[in-house]
VMD Tcl script that draws the C-alpha trace (Angstrom):
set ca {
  {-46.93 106.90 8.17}
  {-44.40 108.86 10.02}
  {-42.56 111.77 8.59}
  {-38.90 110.10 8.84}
  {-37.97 111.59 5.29}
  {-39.45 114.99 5.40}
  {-38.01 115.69 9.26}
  {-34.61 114.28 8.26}
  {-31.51 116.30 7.91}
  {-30.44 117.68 4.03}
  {-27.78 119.56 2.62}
  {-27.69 122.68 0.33}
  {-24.09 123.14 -0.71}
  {-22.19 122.33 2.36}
  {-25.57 124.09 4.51}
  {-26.82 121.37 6.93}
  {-30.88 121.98 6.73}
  {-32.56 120.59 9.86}
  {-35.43 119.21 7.68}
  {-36.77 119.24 3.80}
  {-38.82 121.88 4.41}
  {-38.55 125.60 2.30}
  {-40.35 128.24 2.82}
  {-40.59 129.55 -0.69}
  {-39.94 133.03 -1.72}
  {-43.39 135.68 -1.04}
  {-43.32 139.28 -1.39}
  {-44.28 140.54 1.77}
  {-44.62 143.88 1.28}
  {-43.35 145.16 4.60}
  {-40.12 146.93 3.99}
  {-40.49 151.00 3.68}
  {-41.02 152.60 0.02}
  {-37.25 153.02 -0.41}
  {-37.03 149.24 0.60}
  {-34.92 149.53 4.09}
  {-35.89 146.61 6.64}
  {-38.73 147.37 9.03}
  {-39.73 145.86 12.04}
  {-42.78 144.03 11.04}
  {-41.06 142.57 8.63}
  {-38.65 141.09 10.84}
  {-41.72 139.96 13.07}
  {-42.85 138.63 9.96}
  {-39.57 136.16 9.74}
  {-39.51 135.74 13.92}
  {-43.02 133.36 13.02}
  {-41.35 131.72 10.39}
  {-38.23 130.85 11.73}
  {-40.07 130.07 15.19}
  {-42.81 127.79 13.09}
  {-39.82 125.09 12.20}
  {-38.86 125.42 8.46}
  {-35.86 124.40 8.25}
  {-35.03 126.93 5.33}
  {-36.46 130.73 4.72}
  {-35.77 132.21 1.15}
  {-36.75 135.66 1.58}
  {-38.86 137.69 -0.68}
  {-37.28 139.04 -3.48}
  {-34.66 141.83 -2.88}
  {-33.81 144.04 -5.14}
  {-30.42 144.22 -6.73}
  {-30.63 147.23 -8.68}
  {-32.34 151.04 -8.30}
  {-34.26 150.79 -11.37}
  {-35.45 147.32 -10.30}
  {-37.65 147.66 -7.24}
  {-40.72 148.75 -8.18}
  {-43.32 146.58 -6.37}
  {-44.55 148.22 -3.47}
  {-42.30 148.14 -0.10}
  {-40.15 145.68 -2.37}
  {-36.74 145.08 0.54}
  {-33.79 146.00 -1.23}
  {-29.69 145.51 -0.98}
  {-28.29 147.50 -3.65}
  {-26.20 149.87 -1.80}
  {-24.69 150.09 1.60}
  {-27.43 151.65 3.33}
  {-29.67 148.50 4.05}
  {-27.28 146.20 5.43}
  {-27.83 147.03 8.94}
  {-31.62 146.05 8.87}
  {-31.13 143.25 6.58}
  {-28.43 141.98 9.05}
  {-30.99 142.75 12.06}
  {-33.39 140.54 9.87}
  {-30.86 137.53 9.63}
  {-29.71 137.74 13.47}
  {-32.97 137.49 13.85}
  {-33.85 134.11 12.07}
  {-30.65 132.70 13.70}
  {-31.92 133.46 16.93}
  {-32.97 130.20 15.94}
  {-30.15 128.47 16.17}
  {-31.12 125.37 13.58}
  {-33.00 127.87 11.29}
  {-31.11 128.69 7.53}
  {-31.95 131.85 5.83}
  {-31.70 132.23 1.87}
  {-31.92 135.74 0.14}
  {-33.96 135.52 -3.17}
  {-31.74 138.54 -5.39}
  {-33.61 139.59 -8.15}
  {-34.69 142.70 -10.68}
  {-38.21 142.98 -11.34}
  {-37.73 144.29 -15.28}
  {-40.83 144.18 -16.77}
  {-42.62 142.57 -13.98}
  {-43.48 146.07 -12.32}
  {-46.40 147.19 -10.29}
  {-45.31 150.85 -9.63}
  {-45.97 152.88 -12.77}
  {-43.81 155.73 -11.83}
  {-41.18 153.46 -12.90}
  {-39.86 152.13 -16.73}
  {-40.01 148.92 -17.45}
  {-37.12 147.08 -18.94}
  {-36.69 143.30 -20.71}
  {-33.86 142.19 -23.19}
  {-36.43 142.80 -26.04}
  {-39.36 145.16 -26.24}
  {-42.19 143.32 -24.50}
  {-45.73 144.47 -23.39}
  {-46.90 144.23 -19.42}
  {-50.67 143.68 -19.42}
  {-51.26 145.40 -16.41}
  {-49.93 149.02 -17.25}
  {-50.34 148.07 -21.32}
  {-46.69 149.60 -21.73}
  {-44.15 148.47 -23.89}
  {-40.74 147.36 -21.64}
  {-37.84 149.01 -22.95}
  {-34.81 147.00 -24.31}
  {-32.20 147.11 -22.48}
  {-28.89 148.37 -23.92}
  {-24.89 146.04 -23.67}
  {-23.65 147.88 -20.91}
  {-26.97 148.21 -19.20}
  {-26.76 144.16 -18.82}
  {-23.74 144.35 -17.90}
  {-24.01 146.72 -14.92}
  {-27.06 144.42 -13.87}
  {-24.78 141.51 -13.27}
  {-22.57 143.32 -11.53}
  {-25.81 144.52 -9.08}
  {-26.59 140.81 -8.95}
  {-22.95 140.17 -8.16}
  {-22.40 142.77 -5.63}
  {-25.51 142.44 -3.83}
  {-25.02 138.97 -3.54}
  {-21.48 140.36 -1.54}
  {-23.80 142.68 0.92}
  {-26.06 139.07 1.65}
  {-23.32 137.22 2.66}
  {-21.62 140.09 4.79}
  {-25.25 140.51 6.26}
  {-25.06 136.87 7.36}
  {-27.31 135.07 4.97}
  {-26.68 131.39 4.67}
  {-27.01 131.55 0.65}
  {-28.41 133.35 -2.30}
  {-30.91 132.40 -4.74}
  {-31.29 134.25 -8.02}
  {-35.29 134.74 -9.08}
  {-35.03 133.26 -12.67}
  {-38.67 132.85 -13.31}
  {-42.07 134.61 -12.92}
  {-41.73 136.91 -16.32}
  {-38.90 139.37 -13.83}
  {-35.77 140.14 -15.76}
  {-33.30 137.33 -16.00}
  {-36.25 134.80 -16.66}
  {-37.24 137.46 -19.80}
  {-33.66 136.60 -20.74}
  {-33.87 133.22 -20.99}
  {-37.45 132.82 -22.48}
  {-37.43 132.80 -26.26}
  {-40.71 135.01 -25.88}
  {-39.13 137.84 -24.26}
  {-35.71 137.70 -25.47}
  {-35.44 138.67 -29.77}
  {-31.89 139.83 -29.34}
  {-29.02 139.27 -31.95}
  {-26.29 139.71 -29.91}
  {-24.43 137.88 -26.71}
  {-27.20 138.14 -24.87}
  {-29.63 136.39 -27.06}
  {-30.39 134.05 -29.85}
  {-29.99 130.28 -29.16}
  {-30.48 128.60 -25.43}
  {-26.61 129.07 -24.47}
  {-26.72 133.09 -25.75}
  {-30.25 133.53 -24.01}
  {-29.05 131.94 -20.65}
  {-25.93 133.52 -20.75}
  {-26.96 136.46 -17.89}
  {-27.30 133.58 -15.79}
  {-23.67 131.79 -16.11}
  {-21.79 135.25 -16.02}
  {-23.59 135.91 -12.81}
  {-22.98 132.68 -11.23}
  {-19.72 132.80 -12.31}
  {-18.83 136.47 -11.01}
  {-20.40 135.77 -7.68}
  {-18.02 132.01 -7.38}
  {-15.03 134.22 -8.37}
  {-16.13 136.75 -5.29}
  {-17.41 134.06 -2.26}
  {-15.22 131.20 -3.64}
  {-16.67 127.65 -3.56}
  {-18.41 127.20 -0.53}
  {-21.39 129.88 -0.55}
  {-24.16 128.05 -2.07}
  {-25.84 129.38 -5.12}
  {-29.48 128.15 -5.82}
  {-32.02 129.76 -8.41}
  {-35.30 129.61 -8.75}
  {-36.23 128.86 -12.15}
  {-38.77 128.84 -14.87}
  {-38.27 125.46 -16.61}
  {-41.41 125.98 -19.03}
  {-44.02 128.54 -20.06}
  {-47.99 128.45 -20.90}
  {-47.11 130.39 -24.24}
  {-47.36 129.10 -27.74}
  {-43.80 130.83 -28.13}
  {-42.50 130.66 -24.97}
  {-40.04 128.52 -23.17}
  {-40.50 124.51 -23.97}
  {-40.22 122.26 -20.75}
  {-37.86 120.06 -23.68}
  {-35.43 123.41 -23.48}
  {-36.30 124.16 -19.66}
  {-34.68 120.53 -19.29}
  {-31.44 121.31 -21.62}
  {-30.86 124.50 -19.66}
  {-31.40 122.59 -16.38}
  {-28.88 120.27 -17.29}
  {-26.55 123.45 -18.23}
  {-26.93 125.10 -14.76}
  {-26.20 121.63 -12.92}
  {-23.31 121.32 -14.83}
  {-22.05 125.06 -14.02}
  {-22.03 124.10 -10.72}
  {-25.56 125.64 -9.10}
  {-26.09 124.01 -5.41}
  {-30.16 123.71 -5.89}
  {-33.06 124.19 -8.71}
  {-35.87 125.50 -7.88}
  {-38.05 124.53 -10.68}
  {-41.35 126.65 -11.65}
  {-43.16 127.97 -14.61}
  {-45.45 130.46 -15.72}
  {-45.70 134.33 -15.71}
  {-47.45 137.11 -13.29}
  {-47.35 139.80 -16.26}
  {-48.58 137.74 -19.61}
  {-51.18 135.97 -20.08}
  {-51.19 135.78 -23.83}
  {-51.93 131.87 -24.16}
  {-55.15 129.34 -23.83}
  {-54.29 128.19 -21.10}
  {-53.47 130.07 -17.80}
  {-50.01 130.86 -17.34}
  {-49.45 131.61 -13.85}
  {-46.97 129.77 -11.11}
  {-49.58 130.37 -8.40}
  {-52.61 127.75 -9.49}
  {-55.96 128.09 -7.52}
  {-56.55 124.65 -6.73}
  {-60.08 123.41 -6.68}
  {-59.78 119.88 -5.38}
  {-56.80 117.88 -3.99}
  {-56.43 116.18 -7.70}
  {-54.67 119.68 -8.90}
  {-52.29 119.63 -5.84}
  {-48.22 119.31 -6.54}
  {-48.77 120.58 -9.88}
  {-44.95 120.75 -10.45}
  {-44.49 117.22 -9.63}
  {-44.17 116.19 -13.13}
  {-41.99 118.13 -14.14}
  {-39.54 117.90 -11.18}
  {-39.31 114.33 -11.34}
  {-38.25 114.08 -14.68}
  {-35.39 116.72 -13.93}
  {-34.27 114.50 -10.79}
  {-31.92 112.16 -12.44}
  {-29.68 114.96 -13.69}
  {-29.54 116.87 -10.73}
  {-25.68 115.28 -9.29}
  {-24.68 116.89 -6.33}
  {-27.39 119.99 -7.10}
  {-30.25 119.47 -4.91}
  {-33.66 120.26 -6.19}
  {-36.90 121.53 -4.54}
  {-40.32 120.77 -5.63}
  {-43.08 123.19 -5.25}
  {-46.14 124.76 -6.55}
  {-49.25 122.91 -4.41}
  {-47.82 121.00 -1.84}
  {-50.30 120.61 0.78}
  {-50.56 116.60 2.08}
  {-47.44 116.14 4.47}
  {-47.95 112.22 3.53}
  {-47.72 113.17 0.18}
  {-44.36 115.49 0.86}
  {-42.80 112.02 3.11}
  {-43.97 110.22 -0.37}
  {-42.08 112.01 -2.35}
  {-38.87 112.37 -0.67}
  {-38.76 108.50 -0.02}
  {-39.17 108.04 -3.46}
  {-36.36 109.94 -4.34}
  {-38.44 112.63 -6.11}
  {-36.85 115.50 -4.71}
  {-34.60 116.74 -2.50}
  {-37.08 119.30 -0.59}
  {-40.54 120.48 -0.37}
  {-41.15 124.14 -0.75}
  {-44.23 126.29 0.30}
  {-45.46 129.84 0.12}
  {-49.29 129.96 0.60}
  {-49.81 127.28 3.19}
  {-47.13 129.37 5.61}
  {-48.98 132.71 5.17}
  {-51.37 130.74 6.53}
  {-49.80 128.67 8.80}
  {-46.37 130.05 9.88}
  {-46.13 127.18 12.68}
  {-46.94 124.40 10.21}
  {-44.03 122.60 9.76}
  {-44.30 122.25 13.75}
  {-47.68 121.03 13.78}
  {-46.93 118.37 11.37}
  {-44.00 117.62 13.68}
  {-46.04 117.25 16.53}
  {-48.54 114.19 15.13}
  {-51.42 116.57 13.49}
  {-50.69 115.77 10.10}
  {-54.02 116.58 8.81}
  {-53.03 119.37 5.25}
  {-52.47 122.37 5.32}
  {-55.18 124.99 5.91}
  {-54.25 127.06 3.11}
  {-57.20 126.72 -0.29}
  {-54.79 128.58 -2.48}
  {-57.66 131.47 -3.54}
  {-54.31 133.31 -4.20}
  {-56.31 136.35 -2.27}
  {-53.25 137.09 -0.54}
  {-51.35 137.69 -3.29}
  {-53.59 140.83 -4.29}
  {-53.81 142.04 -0.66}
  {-50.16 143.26 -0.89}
  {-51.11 145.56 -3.74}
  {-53.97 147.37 -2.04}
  {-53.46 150.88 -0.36}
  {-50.49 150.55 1.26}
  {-51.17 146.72 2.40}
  {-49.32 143.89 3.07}
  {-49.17 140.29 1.99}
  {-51.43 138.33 4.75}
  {-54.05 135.42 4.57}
  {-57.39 137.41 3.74}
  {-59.50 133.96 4.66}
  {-57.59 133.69 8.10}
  {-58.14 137.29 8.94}
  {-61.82 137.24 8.20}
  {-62.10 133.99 10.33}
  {-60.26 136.09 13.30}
  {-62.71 138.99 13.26}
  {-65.19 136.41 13.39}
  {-64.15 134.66 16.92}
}
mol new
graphics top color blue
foreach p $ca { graphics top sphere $p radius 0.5 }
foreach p [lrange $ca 0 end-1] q [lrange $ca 1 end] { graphics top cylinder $p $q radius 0.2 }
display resetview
């Protein structure tokens, strides 16, 4: 089979992508401790944007002071990191057919550093650190959005091609709109339109800024693996909601990195023992196609079969394929598959990398690939 579909051109908002390929948003863990650009991590996005995905959403940058604490977490909430974030961005466009996304989002109770508070629309505990998040007050919400809003301003002046909100993962606007996290009486939570409400006024303060032709995309938790969590049956009404507001792409996913409270495991990175467990999201993502209008949508979570990926998108599926693992792995795979070898992706998803970021003062890399290397 070739890989007419999955090499073809799409559209994000009125972004031409050169294929349906997304890298999906990882934490690198290369910025400084205050979160300024460095030059490995721009290195880090020279292989990416070199390996032929046609679209890069960053790792998540923080919008807000108070909301960076994972280690060397990049950030854009003041004036003072536009210069390397715009040094990052020249470079992706070096290549020339390359689109860059910046994934904008507050880490709230999803923290690593414990020098720092955690914060949630209701009190909520983080397993790791066994603290209680504090809830957050009216006007504390409020001057969030306006951090979402404004540093949303500083990634388009920097030269990024479009923003994506992080609305999943248990971080801060995904605590809003899980029924779990968010026991509020007031504007900001109660039913699905109250509890989702963060999510319109930011959209809608960021179209009243950049106007109607910077695409907005989110990545978004559509379900959780919580007896009182979000239902996939509500995950679909509030999909339905943001299409309708006017978001340019869904990036459905599920699950949270700091609860794990149910049966079953609730995290969006599975470790996949065989290929039966692969494109776990599927599902889910095709039954939120038919709604999706003129939004585009993006399947991930286990993607690793580039037959699979052409399968999808000819059957109308989704819009894109998005991958995180397989490219720490493989930077240059897209461009493999483009050259004939379209044997899957390296990657096993033993989700090692994800814990070598929070070692020492690591960063996020492929532990199986390094050992292999010291082994040659």
């Amino acid at each position: 089979m070739e890989l007419k579909e999955l090499f073809s051109l799409g559209k994000i908002g009125n972004v031409p992508i050169k294929n349906r390929i997304v890298r999906s948003a990882t934490w690198e863990a290369r910025a400084t401790k205050s979160g300024h650009v460095t030059d490995k991590l721009i290195d880090f996005y020279d292989e990416l944007a070199k390996g032929g995905t046609g679209l890069i959403i960053t790792g998540y940058i923080a919008v807000h002071a108070k909301g960076a604490a994972t280690r060397n977490m990049t950030c854009l909430y003041d004036d003072s990191y536009i210069m390397g974030q715009k040094k990052l961005v020249e470079k992706v466009h070096d290549y020339s057919d390359v689109k860059i996304c910046a994934q904008i989002a507050h880490t709230g109770a999803g923290m690593y550093n414990p020098a720092y508070e955690l914060v949630a629309p209701s009190p909520v505990m983080e397993i790791t650190s066994r603290k209680i998040a504090r809830e957050l007050k009216n006007e504390e919400i409020k001057e969030i959005i306006k951090a979402f809003v404004d540093t949303s301003l500083r990634a388009y002046e920097c030269g990024y091609d479009m923003v994506q909100l992080h609305g999943a993962h248990g971080y801060l606007l995904s605590d809003f709109v899980s029924p779990f996290s968010n026991k509020r009486t007031d504007e900001f939570g109660g039913n699905t339109q109250k509890r989702i409400k963060i999510l319109l006024d930011i959209y809608n303060q960021i179209r009243d800024e950049l106007g109607k032709s910077y695409p907005i995309t989110i990545k978004l938790n559509t379900h959780e693996y919580l007896r009182i969590g979000l239902t996939f049956e509500e995950g679909i009404e509030i999909t339905q909601t943001l299409v309708d507001t006017g978001f340019d792409a869904i990036e459905p996913s599920c699950g949270r990195v700091n609860l794990k409270f149910s049966g079953k495991k609730s995290f969006p990175s599975v470790m996949m023992k065989s290929t039966e467990d692969d494109n776990y999201f599927l599902p889910y993502v095709k039954k939120l196609k038919p709604m999706m209008k003129k939004c585009s949508i993006i399947l991930m979570g286990g993607i690793r079969n580039p037959l699979l990926a052409e399968k999808f998108l000819r059957e109308d599926f989704t819009d894109f394929i998005s991958m995180s693992r397989p490219l720490i792995y493989e930077p240059d795979l897209p461009n493999r598959w483009r050259s004939g070898d379209i044997s899957p992706a390296l990657c096993t998803s033993c989700n090692l990398c994800f814990g070598s970021g929070l070692k020492g003062h690591g960063e996020v890399y492929c532990v199986i690939k390094k050992k292999l290397e010291k082994k040659k």
